[in-house]
ZATI-383764 format. One record per atom (N, C-alpha, C): atom name; z, x, y. Coordinates in steps of 0.02 Angstrom, whole numbers, padded with zeros to 5 digits. Each point is the difference from the previous one (the first is absolute). Last residue first. Layout:
 site     up   east  north
   CA      Z      X      Y
...
//
This chain:
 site     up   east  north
    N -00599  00266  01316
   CA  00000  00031  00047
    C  00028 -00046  00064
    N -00056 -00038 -00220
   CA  00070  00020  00013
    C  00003  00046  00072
    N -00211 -00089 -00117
   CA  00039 -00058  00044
    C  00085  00038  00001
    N -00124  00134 -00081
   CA -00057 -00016  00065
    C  00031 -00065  00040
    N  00073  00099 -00236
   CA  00012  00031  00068
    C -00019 -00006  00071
    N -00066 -00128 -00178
   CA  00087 -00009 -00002
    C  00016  00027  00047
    N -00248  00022 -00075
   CA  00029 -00067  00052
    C  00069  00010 -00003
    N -00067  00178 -00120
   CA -00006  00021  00071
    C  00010 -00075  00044
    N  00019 -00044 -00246
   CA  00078  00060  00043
    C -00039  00002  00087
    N -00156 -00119 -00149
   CA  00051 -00038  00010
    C  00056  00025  00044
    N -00189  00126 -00063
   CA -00025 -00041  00051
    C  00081 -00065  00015
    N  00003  00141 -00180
   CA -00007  00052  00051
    C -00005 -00045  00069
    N -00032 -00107 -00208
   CA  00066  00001  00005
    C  00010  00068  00082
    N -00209 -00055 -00083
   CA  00040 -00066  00027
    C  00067  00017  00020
    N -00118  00186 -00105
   CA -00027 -00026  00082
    C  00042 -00058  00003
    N  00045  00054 -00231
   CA  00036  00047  00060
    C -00023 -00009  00060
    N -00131 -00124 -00148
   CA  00070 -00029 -00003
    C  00046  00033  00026
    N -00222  00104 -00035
   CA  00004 -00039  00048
    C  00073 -00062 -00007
    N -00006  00198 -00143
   CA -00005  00014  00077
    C -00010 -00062  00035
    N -00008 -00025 -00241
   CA  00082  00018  00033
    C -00032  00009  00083
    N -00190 -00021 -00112
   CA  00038 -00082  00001
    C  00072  00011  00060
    N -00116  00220 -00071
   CA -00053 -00066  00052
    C  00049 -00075  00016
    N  00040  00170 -00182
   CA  00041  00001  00060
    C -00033 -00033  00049
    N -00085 -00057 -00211
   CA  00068 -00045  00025
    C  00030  00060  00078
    N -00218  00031 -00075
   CA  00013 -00067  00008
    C  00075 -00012  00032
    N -00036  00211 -00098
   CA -00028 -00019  00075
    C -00003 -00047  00020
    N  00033  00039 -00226
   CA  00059 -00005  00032
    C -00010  00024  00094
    N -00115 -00161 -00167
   CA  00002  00047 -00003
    C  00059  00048  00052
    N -00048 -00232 -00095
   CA -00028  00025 -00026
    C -00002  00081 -00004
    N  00156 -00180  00057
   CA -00042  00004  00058
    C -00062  00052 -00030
    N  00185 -00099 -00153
   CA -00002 -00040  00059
    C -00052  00028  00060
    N  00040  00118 -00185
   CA -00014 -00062 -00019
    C -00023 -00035  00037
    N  00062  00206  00081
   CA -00064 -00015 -00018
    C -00002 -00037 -00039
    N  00222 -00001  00070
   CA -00026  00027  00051
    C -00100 -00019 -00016
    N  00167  00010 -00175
   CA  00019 -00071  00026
    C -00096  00005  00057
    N  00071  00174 -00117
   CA -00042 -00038 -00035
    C  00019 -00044  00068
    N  00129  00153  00065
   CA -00076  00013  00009
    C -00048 -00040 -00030
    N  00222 -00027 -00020
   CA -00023 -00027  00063
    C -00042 -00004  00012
    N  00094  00087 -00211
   CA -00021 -00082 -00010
    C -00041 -00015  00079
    N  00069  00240 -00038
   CA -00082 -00036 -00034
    C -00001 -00058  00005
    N  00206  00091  00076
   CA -00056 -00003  00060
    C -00067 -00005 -00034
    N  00173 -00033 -00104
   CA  00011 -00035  00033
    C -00041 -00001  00047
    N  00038  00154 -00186
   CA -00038 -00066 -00016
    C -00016 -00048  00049
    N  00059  00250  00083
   CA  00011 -00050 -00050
    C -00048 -00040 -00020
    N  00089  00162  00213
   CA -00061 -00088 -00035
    C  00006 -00023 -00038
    N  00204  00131  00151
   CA -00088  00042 -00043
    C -00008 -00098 -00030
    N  00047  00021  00249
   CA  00035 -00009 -00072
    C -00022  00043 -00055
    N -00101 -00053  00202
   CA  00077  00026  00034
    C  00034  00016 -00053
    N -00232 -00074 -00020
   CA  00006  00058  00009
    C  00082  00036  00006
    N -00086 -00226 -00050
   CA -00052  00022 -00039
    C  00008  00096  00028
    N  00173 -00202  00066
   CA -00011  00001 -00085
    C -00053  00065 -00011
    N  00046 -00016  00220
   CA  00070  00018 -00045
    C -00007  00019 -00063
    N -00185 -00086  00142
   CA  00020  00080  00010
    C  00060  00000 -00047
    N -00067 -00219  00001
   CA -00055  00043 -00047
    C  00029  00077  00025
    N  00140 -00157  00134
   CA -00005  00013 -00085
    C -00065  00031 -00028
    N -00003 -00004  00207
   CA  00052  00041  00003
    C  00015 -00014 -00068
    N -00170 -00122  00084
   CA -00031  00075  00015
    C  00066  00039 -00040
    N  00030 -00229 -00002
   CA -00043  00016 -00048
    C -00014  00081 -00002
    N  00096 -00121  00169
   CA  00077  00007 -00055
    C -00057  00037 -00051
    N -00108 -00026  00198
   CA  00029  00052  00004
    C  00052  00018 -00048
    N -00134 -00204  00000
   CA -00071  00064  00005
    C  00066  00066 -00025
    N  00110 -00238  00044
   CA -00017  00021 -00076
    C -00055  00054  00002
    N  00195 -00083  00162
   CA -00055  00041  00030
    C -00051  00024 -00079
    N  00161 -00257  00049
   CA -00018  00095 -00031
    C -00054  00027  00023
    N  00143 -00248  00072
   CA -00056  00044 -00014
    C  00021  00078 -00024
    N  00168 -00231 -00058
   CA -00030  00065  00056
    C -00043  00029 -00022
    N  00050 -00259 -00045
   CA -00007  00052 -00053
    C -00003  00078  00071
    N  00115 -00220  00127
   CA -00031  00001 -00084
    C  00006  00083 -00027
    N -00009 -00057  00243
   CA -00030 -00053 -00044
    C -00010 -00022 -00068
    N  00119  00118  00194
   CA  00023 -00031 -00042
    C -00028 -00055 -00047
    N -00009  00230  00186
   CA -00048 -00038 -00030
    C  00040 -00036 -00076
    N  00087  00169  00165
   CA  00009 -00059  00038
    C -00070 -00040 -00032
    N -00047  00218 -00074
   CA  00062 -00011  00040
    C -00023 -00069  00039
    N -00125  00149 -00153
   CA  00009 -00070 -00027
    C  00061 -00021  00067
    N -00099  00216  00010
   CA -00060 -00053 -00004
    C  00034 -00109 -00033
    N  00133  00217  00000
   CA -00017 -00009  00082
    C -00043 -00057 -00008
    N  00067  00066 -00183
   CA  00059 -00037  00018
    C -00036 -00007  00077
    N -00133  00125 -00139
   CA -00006 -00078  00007
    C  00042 -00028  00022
    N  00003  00225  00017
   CA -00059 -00030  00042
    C  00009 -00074 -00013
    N  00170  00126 -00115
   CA  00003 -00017  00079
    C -00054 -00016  00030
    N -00049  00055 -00204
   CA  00049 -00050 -00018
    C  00020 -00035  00068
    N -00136  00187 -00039
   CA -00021 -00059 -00012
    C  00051 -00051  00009
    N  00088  00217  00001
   CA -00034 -00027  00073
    C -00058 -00042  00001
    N  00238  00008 -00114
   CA -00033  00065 -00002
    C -00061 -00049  00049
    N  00267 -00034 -00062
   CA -00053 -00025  00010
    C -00064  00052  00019
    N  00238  00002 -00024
   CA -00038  00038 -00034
    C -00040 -00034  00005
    N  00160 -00067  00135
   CA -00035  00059  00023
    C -00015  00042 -00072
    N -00043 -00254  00057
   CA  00057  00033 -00044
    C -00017  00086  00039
    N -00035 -00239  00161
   CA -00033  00044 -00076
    C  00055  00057 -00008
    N -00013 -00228  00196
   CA  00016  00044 -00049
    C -00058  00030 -00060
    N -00030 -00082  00252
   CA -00046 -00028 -00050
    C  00051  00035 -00063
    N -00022 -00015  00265
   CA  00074 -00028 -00051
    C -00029 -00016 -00050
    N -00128  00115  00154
   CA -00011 -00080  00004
    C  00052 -00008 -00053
    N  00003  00207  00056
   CA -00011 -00054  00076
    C -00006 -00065 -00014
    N  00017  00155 -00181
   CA  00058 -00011  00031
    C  00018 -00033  00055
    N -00212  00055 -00121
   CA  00035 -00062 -00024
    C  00069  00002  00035
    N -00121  00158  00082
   CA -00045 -00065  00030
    C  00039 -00040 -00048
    N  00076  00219 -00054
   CA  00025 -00042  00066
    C -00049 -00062  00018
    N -00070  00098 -00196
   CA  00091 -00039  00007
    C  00022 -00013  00048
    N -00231  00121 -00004
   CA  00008 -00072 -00028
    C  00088 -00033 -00011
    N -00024  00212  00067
   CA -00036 -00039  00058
    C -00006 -00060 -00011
    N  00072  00148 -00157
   CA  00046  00014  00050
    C -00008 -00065  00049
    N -00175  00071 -00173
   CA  00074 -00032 -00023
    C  00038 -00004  00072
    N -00267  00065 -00011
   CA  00077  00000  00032
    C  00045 -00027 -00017
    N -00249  00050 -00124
   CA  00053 -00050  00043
    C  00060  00023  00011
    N -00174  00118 -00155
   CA  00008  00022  00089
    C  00037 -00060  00021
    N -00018  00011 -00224
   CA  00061  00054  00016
    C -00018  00005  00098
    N -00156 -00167 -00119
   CA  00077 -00023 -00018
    C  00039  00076  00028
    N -00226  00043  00020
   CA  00023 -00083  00020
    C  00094  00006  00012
    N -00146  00188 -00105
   CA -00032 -00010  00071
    C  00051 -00067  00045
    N  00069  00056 -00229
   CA  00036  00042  00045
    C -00048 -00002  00075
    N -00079 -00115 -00191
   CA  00083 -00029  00029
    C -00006  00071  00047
    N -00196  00019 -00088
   CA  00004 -00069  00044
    C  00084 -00013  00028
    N -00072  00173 -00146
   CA  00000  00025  00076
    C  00028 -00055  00031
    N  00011 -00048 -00216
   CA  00074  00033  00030
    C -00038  00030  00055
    N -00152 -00120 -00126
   CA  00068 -00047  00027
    C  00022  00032  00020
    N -00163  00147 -00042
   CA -00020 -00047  00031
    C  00032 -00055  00040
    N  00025  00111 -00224
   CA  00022  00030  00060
    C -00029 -00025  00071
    N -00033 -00104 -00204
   CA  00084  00025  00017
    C  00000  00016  00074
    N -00202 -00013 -00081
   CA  00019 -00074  00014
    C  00067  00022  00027
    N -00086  00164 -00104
   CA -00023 -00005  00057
    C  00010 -00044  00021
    N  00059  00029 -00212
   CA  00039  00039  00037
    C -00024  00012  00067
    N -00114 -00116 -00159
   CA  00061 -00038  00010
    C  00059  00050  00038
    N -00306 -00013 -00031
   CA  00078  00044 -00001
    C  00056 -00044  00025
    N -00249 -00065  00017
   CA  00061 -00027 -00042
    C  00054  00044 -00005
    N -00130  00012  00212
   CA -00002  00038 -00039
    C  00022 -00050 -00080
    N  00021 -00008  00284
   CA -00075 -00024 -00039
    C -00019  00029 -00062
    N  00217 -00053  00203
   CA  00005  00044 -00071
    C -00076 -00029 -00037
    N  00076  00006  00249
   CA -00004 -00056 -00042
    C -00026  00060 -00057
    N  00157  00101  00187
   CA -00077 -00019 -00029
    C -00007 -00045 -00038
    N  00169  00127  00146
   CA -00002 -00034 -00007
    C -00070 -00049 -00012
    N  00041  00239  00108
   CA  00027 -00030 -00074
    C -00019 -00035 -00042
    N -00007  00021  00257
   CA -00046  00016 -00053
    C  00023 -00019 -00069
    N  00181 -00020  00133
   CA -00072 -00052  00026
    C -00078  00026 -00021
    N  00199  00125 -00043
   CA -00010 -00056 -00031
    C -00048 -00038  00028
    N  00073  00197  00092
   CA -00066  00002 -00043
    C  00002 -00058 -00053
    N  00171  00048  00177
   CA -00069 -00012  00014
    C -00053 -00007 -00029
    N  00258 -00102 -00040
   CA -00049  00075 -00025
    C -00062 -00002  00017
    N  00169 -00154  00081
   CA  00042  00059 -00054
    C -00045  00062 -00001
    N -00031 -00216  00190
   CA -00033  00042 -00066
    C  00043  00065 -00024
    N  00097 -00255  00106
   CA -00016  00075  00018
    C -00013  00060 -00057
    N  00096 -00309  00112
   CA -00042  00063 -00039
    C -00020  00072  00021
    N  00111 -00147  00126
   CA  00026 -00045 -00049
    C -00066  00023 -00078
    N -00029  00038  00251
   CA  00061  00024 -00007
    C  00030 -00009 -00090
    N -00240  00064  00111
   CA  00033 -00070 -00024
    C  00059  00033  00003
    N -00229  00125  00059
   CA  00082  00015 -00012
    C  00038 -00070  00014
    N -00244  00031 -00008
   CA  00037 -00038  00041
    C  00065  00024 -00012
    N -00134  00093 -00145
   CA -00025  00011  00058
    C  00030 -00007  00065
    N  00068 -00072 -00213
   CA  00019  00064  00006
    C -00034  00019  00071
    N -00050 -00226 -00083
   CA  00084  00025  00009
    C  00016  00061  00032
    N -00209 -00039 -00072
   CA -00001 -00009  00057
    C  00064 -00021  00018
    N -00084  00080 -00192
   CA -00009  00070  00037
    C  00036 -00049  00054
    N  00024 -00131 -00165
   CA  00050  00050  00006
    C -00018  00050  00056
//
């Protein structure tokens, strides 16, 4: 991200300078640090992409989408365009970053956000583990958008 922001990319742009700090791997069992943690992560990631920018590159390449389409959704329409092979790829690091923020902070929690959190250290023991896991499945997917833009050029 620093080096998006550094490079001023057209097709991203830091909301909030002090997110790029922020944004910490949570080393605590606290379940409200994990939380929070997801919602810097979305808003470092997911709120700095350019909606605007991404529709016209699908508009160049005659790629339809709904105009409620939100801006995972248009990354993959970009990422899947003129690809008819079947099942379409997902950006699954960034659908994940933006559901755990919804479910575990955007919302109040509930039961819903204890089942995630069990799920979460079932499955990865702790909950540093799993943002460890989530983040590096956001690099791929990061590494996937900047190739889109790099060849849309």
């Amino acid at each position: 991200m620093q080096r998006w922001h550094s490079g001023k990319v057209q097709w991203w742009t830091l909301r909030e300078e002090n997110l790029l700090e922020r944004v910490n791997t949570p080393f605590t069992a606290s379940r409200d640090e994990w939380a929070e943690a997801f919602m810097d992560l979305a808003k470092l990631i997911v709120e700095g992409f350019e909606t605007s920018l991404i529709r016209e590159k699908l508009d160049e390449a005659k790629t339809p989408y709904g105009k409620d389409d939100r801006t995972i959704a248009l990354l993959e329409k970009l990422m899947n365009k003129g690809d008819a092979s079947g099942e379409p790829k997902k950006l699954e690091g960034l659908r994940t970053v933006q559901y755990l923020r919804s479910k575990l902070k955007g919302h109040v929690g509930g039961s819903e956000a204890k089942e995630i959190a069990q799920e979460a250290l079932t499955e990865h023991e702790t909950f540093t583990n799993h943002f460890k896991h989530v983040c590096a499945l956001v690099a791929d997917d990061l590494a996937t958008v900047e190739q889109l833009f790099a060849a849309a050029r």
